[in-house]
KOLGUPA-970898 format. One line per 10 residues: number of its first residue (from 1); their letters; for each residue y, z, x of C-alpha. Coordinates in nm, 3 decimals, padded with zeros to 5 digits, m for minus. Layout:
% KOLGUPA-970898
NUM> A> Y/Z/X | ...
This chain:
% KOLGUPA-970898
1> XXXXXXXXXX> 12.978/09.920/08.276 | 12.606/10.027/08.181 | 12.505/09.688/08.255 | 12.695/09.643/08.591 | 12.565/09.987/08.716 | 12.197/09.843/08.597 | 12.232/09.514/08.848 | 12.344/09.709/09.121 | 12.051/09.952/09.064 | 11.784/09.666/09.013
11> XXXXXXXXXX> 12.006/09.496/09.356 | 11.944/09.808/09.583 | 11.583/09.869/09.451 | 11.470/09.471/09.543 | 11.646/09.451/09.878 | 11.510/09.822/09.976 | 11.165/09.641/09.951 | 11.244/09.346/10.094 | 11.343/09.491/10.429 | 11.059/09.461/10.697
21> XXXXXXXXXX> 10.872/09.828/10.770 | 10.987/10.033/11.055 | 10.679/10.026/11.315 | 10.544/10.142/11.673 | 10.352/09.892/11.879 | 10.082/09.962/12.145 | 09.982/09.652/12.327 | 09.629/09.578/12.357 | 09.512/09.719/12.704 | 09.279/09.376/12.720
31> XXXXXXXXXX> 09.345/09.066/12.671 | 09.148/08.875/12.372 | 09.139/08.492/12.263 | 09.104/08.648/11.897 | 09.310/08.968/11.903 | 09.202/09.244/11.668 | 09.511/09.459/11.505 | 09.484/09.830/11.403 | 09.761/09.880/11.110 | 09.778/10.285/11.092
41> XXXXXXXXXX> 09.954/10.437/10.732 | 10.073/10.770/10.749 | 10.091/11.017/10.492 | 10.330/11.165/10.262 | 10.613/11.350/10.437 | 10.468/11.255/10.752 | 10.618/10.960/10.983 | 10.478/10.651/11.204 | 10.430/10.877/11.507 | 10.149/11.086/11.356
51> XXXXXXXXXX> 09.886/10.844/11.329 | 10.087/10.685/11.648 | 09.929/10.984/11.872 | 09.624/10.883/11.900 | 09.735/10.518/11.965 | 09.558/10.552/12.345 | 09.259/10.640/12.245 | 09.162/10.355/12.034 | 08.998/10.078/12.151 | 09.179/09.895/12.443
61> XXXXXXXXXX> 09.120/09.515/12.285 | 09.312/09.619/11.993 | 09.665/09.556/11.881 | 09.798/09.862/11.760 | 10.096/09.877/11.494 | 10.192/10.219/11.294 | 10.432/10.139/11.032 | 10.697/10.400/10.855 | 10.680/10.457/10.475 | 10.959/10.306/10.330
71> XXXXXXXXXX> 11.061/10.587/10.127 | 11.289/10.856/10.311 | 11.214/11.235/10.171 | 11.402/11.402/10.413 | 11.520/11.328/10.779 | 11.193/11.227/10.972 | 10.984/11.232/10.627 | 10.908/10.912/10.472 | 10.627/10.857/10.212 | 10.493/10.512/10.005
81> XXXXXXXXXX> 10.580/10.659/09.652 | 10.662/11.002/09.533 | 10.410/11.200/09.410 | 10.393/11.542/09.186 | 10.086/11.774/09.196 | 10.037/11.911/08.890 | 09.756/12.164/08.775 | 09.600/11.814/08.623 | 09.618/11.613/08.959 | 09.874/11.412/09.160
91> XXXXXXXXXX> 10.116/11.241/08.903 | 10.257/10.965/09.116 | 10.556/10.724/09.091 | 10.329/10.373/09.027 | 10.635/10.122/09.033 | 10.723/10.263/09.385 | 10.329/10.247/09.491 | 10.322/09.896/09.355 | 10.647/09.772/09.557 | 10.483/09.935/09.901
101> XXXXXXXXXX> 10.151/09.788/09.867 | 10.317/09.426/09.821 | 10.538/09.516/10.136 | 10.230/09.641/10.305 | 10.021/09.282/10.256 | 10.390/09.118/10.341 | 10.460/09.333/10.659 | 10.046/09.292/10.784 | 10.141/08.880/10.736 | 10.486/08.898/10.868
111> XXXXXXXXXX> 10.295/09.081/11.192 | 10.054/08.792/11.236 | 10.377/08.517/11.247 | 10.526/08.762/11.562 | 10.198/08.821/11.720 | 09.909/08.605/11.661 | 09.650/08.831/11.625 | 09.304/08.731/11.462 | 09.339/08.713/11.105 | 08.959/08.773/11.028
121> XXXXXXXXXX> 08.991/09.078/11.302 | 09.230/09.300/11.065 | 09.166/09.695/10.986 | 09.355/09.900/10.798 | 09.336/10.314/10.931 | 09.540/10.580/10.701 | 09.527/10.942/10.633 | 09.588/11.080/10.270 | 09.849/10.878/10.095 | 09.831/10.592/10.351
131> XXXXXXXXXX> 09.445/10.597/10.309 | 09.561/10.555/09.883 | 09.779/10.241/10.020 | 09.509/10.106/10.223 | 09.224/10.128/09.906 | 09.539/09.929/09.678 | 09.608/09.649/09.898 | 09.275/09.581/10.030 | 09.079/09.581/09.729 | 09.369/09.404/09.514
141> XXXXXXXXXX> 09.432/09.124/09.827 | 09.031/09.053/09.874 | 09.039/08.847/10.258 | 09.344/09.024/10.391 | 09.199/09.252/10.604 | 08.830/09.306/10.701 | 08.804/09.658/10.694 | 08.976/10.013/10.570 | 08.927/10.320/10.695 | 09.008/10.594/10.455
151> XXXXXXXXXX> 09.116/10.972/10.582 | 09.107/11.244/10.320 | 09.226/11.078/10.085 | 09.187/10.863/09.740 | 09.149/10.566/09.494 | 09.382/10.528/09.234 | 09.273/10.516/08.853 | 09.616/10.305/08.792 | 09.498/10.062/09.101 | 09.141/09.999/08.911
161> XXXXXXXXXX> 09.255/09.723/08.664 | 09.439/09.504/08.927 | 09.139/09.540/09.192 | 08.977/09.209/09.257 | 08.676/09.089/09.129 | 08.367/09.230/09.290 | 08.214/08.891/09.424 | 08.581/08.880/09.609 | 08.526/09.163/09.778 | 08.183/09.090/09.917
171> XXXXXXXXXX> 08.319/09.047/10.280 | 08.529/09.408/10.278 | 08.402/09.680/10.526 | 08.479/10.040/10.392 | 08.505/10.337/10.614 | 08.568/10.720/10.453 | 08.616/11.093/10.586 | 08.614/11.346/10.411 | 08.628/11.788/10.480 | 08.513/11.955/10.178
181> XXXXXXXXXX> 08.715/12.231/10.209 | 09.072/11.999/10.172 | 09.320/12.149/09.933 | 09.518/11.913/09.893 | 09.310/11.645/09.789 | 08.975/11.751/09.715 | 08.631/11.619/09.801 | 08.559/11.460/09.492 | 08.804/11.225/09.523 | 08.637/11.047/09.834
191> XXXXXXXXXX> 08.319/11.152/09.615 | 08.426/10.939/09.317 | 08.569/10.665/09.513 | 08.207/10.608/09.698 | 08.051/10.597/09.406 | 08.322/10.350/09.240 | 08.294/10.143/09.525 | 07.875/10.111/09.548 | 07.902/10.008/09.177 | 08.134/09.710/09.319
201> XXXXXXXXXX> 07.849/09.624/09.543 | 08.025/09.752/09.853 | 07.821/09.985/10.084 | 08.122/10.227/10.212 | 08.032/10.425/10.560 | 08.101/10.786/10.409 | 08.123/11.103/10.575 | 08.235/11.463/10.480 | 08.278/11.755/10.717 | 08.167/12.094/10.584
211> XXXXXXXXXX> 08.467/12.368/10.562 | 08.704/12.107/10.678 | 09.070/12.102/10.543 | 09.344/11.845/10.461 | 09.348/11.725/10.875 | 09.205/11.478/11.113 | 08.914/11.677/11.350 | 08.800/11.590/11.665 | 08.462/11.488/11.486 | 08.669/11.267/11.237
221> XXXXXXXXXX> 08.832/11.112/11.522 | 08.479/11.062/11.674 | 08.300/10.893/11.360 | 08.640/10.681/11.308 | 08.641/10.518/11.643 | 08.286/10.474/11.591 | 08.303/10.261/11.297 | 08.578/10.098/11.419 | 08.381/10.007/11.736 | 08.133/09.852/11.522
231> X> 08.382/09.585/11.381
Protein backbone atom coordinates (compact mmCIF):
# COMPACT_ATOMS: atom_id res chain seq x y z
CA UNK A 1 0.00 0.00 0.00
CA UNK A 2 3.02 2.40 1.00
CA UNK A 3 4.43 1.74 -2.27
CA UNK A 4 1.21 2.20 -4.39
CA UNK A 5 0.39 5.50 -2.52
CA UNK A 6 4.31 6.46 -3.38
CA UNK A 7 3.64 5.98 -7.46
CA UNK A 8 0.61 7.82 -7.38
CA UNK A 9 2.39 10.62 -5.43
CA UNK A 10 5.60 10.59 -7.73
CA UNK A 11 2.49 10.25 -10.85
CA UNK A 12 0.67 13.53 -9.77
CA UNK A 13 3.97 15.42 -8.91
CA UNK A 14 5.55 14.63 -12.76
CA UNK A 15 2.36 15.31 -14.69
CA UNK A 16 1.66 18.64 -12.46
CA UNK A 17 4.98 19.79 -14.15
CA UNK A 18 4.49 18.59 -17.27
CA UNK A 19 1.36 20.60 -17.96
CA UNK A 20 2.07 23.80 -20.11
CA UNK A 21 1.91 27.30 -17.81
CA UNK A 22 -1.24 29.22 -17.72
CA UNK A 23 -0.38 32.65 -19.66
CA UNK A 24 -1.78 36.16 -20.99
CA UNK A 25 -0.72 37.29 -24.42
CA UNK A 26 -0.43 40.90 -25.73
CA UNK A 27 0.26 41.00 -29.40
CA UNK A 28 2.99 43.07 -30.57
CA UNK A 29 1.44 46.52 -31.61
CA UNK A 30 4.20 46.36 -34.72
CA UNK A 31 4.95 44.07 -36.84
CA UNK A 32 8.76 42.66 -36.83
CA UNK A 33 10.66 40.15 -39.26
CA UNK A 34 12.52 39.09 -35.90
CA UNK A 35 9.93 39.42 -33.14
CA UNK A 36 11.22 40.20 -29.67
CA UNK A 37 9.14 38.37 -26.64
CA UNK A 38 8.77 39.86 -23.10
CA UNK A 39 8.19 36.66 -20.65
CA UNK A 40 6.89 38.51 -17.29
CA UNK A 41 7.15 36.10 -13.76
CA UNK A 42 5.11 37.13 -11.06
CA UNK A 43 5.66 36.82 -7.55
CA UNK A 44 4.71 34.72 -4.74
CA UNK A 45 0.98 34.84 -3.96
CA UNK A 46 0.58 37.09 -6.75
CA UNK A 47 -0.96 35.92 -10.29
CA UNK A 48 -0.20 36.51 -14.23
CA UNK A 49 -2.28 39.70 -14.26
CA UNK A 50 0.06 41.71 -12.02
CA UNK A 51 2.96 42.02 -14.10
CA UNK A 52 0.11 41.73 -17.01
CA UNK A 53 -0.92 45.55 -16.12
CA UNK A 54 1.55 47.16 -17.44
CA UNK A 55 1.48 44.95 -20.62
CA UNK A 56 0.53 48.43 -22.79
CA UNK A 57 3.09 50.23 -21.83
CA UNK A 58 5.93 48.21 -22.98
CA UNK A 59 7.37 48.52 -26.07
CA UNK A 60 4.91 48.07 -29.05
CA UNK A 61 7.45 45.61 -31.22
CA UNK A 62 7.34 43.24 -28.46
CA UNK A 63 5.52 40.02 -27.90
CA UNK A 64 4.24 40.03 -24.58
CA UNK A 65 3.47 36.67 -22.56
CA UNK A 66 2.82 36.66 -18.54
CA UNK A 67 2.75 33.21 -17.37
CA UNK A 68 0.94 31.83 -13.93
CA UNK A 69 3.07 30.07 -11.26
CA UNK A 70 2.26 26.67 -11.30
CA UNK A 71 1.78 26.30 -7.74
CA UNK A 72 -1.85 27.24 -6.41
CA UNK A 73 -1.68 28.86 -2.64
CA UNK A 74 -5.01 29.88 -2.51
CA UNK A 75 -7.76 30.83 -5.13
CA UNK A 76 -6.08 33.52 -7.44
CA UNK A 77 -2.54 32.93 -5.61
CA UNK A 78 -0.07 30.91 -7.34
CA UNK A 79 3.72 30.95 -6.57
CA UNK A 80 7.01 28.88 -8.26
CA UNK A 81 7.92 27.06 -4.91
CA UNK A 82 6.90 27.60 -1.37
CA UNK A 83 8.88 29.54 0.65
CA UNK A 84 9.22 30.11 4.69
CA UNK A 85 10.75 33.34 6.14
CA UNK A 86 12.45 32.61 8.98
CA UNK A 87 14.43 35.06 11.36
CA UNK A 88 17.59 33.41 9.28
CA UNK A 89 16.16 34.18 5.71
CA UNK A 90 13.70 32.65 3.21
CA UNK A 91 13.88 28.75 3.63
CA UNK A 92 12.47 27.65 0.33
CA UNK A 93 11.11 24.35 -1.11
CA UNK A 94 14.30 23.66 -3.80
CA UNK A 95 12.74 20.44 -5.50
CA UNK A 96 9.60 22.59 -6.34
CA UNK A 97 12.03 25.65 -7.54
CA UNK A 98 13.97 23.13 -9.55
CA UNK A 99 10.74 21.55 -11.37
CA UNK A 100 9.50 25.40 -12.28
CA UNK A 101 12.67 26.60 -13.63
CA UNK A 102 12.81 23.42 -16.07
CA UNK A 103 9.05 24.24 -16.96
CA UNK A 104 10.02 27.84 -17.29
CA UNK A 105 13.01 27.07 -20.12
CA UNK A 106 10.25 24.33 -21.51
CA UNK A 107 7.22 26.79 -21.58
CA UNK A 108 9.76 29.97 -23.12
CA UNK A 109 10.62 26.97 -26.02
CA UNK A 110 7.19 25.59 -26.27
CA UNK A 111 6.20 29.61 -26.92
CA UNK A 112 8.68 29.94 -29.77
CA UNK A 113 7.04 26.51 -31.67
CA UNK A 114 3.33 28.60 -31.40
CA UNK A 115 4.73 31.91 -32.22
CA UNK A 116 7.94 32.34 -33.93
CA UNK A 117 9.38 34.95 -32.21
CA UNK A 118 13.25 35.75 -32.45
CA UNK A 119 15.09 33.40 -30.44
CA UNK A 120 18.22 35.71 -29.94
CA UNK A 121 15.44 38.61 -29.08
CA UNK A 122 14.30 36.86 -25.64
CA UNK A 123 13.99 38.85 -22.08
CA UNK A 124 12.99 37.61 -19.12
CA UNK A 125 11.07 40.59 -16.61
CA UNK A 126 10.00 39.33 -12.90
CA UNK A 127 9.36 40.87 -9.61
CA UNK A 128 10.55 39.11 -6.31
CA UNK A 129 10.21 35.41 -6.60
CA UNK A 130 9.78 35.52 -10.42
CA UNK A 131 12.92 37.80 -10.56
CA UNK A 132 14.62 34.41 -8.26
CA UNK A 133 13.18 32.18 -11.33
CA UNK A 134 14.48 34.39 -13.91
CA UNK A 135 18.38 34.53 -12.20
CA UNK A 136 17.93 30.19 -12.09
CA UNK A 137 17.03 29.56 -15.55
CA UNK A 138 19.01 32.12 -17.24
CA UNK A 139 22.21 31.67 -15.69
CA UNK A 140 21.81 27.67 -15.51
CA UNK A 141 20.42 27.61 -19.52
CA UNK A 142 23.41 30.11 -20.82
CA UNK A 143 21.79 31.19 -24.72
CA UNK A 144 18.17 30.88 -23.75
CA UNK A 145 17.32 34.20 -23.34
CA UNK A 146 19.39 37.40 -23.90
CA UNK A 147 18.52 39.32 -21.07
CA UNK A 148 16.81 39.32 -17.30
CA UNK A 149 15.50 41.92 -15.64
CA UNK A 150 15.40 41.42 -11.94
CA UNK A 151 12.66 43.39 -9.54
CA UNK A 152 13.37 43.34 -5.83
CA UNK A 153 14.35 40.39 -5.65
CA UNK A 154 17.30 37.58 -5.37
CA UNK A 155 19.93 34.90 -6.35
CA UNK A 156 19.79 31.73 -4.85
CA UNK A 157 22.83 30.20 -2.83
CA UNK A 158 21.25 26.56 -3.76
CA UNK A 159 21.14 27.85 -7.67
CA UNK A 160 25.13 28.75 -7.45
CA UNK A 161 26.54 25.19 -8.08
CA UNK A 162 24.34 24.39 -11.17
CA UNK A 163 24.97 28.01 -12.79
CA UNK A 164 26.87 27.73 -16.00
CA UNK A 165 30.26 28.33 -16.55
CA UNK A 166 31.23 31.96 -16.72
CA UNK A 167 32.68 31.98 -20.40
CA UNK A 168 28.88 30.61 -21.16
CA UNK A 169 27.43 33.38 -19.95
CA UNK A 170 29.46 36.00 -21.74
CA UNK A 171 26.49 36.98 -24.07
CA UNK A 172 23.77 37.45 -20.93
CA UNK A 173 22.45 41.07 -20.36
CA UNK A 174 21.51 41.65 -16.60
CA UNK A 175 19.10 44.26 -15.51
CA UNK A 176 18.33 44.90 -11.42
CA UNK A 177 16.04 47.25 -9.17
CA UNK A 178 16.26 47.56 -6.11
CA UNK A 179 14.37 50.11 -2.97
CA UNK A 180 16.45 49.99 0.02
CA UNK A 181 13.87 50.27 2.28
CA UNK A 182 12.11 46.58 1.04
CA UNK A 183 11.14 44.39 3.93
CA UNK A 184 10.61 41.68 2.50
CA UNK A 185 13.63 41.05 0.74
CA UNK A 186 16.25 43.33 1.64
CA UNK A 187 18.77 45.36 -0.31
CA UNK A 188 21.59 43.27 0.15
CA UNK A 189 20.29 40.66 -1.63
CA UNK A 190 20.34 42.59 -5.08
CA UNK A 191 23.67 43.93 -3.32
CA UNK A 192 25.24 40.46 -3.14
CA UNK A 193 23.90 39.26 -6.33
CA UNK A 194 25.75 42.35 -8.28
CA UNK A 195 28.64 41.63 -6.82
CA UNK A 196 28.32 37.68 -7.52
CA UNK A 197 27.56 38.43 -10.88
CA UNK A 198 30.69 41.10 -11.75
CA UNK A 199 32.93 38.28 -10.36
CA UNK A 200 31.31 36.08 -13.32
CA UNK A 201 32.45 38.75 -15.65
CA UNK A 202 28.94 40.04 -16.25
CA UNK A 203 28.42 43.85 -15.97
CA UNK A 204 24.65 43.89 -14.45
CA UNK A 205 22.71 47.45 -15.02
CA UNK A 206 21.92 47.99 -11.16
CA UNK A 207 19.80 50.41 -9.58
CA UNK A 208 18.37 50.99 -6.02
CA UNK A 209 15.76 53.54 -5.02
CA UNK A 210 16.29 55.24 -1.66
CA UNK A 211 13.29 54.58 1.01
CA UNK A 212 11.65 52.38 -1.50
CA UNK A 213 9.68 49.23 -0.32
CA UNK A 214 8.89 45.68 -1.58
CA UNK A 215 6.86 47.40 -4.98
CA UNK A 216 7.35 48.41 -8.52
CA UNK A 217 7.57 52.66 -8.66
CA UNK A 218 6.89 54.75 -11.33
CA UNK A 219 10.80 55.38 -11.48
CA UNK A 220 11.35 51.50 -11.55
CA UNK A 221 8.98 51.28 -14.28
CA UNK A 222 10.94 54.16 -15.98
CA UNK A 223 14.62 52.66 -15.68
CA UNK A 224 13.01 49.10 -16.69
CA UNK A 225 11.61 50.17 -19.96
CA UNK A 226 14.72 51.94 -20.41
CA UNK A 227 16.95 49.07 -20.36
CA UNK A 228 14.68 47.15 -22.07
CA UNK A 229 14.64 49.76 -24.90
CA UNK A 230 18.23 49.35 -25.16
CA UNK A 231 18.00 45.58 -26.18
Amino acid sequence: MKQLLLLITAFITMNTYSQSLHYLVREPKVKSAHLPVLFLLHGVGSNEKDLFSFADKLPDEYLVISARGPITLAEGRYAWFHVEFTPDGPKINFEEQENSRKLIASFIKEMQGKYHFDEKRILLVGFSQGGIMNYSVALTNPGLVKGIAIMSSRLLPEIKPLIAPADKLKGLNIYISHGTADNVLQVEYARSAKAYLENLGLKPDYHEYAGVAHTINGAMFTDLLSWINKQ
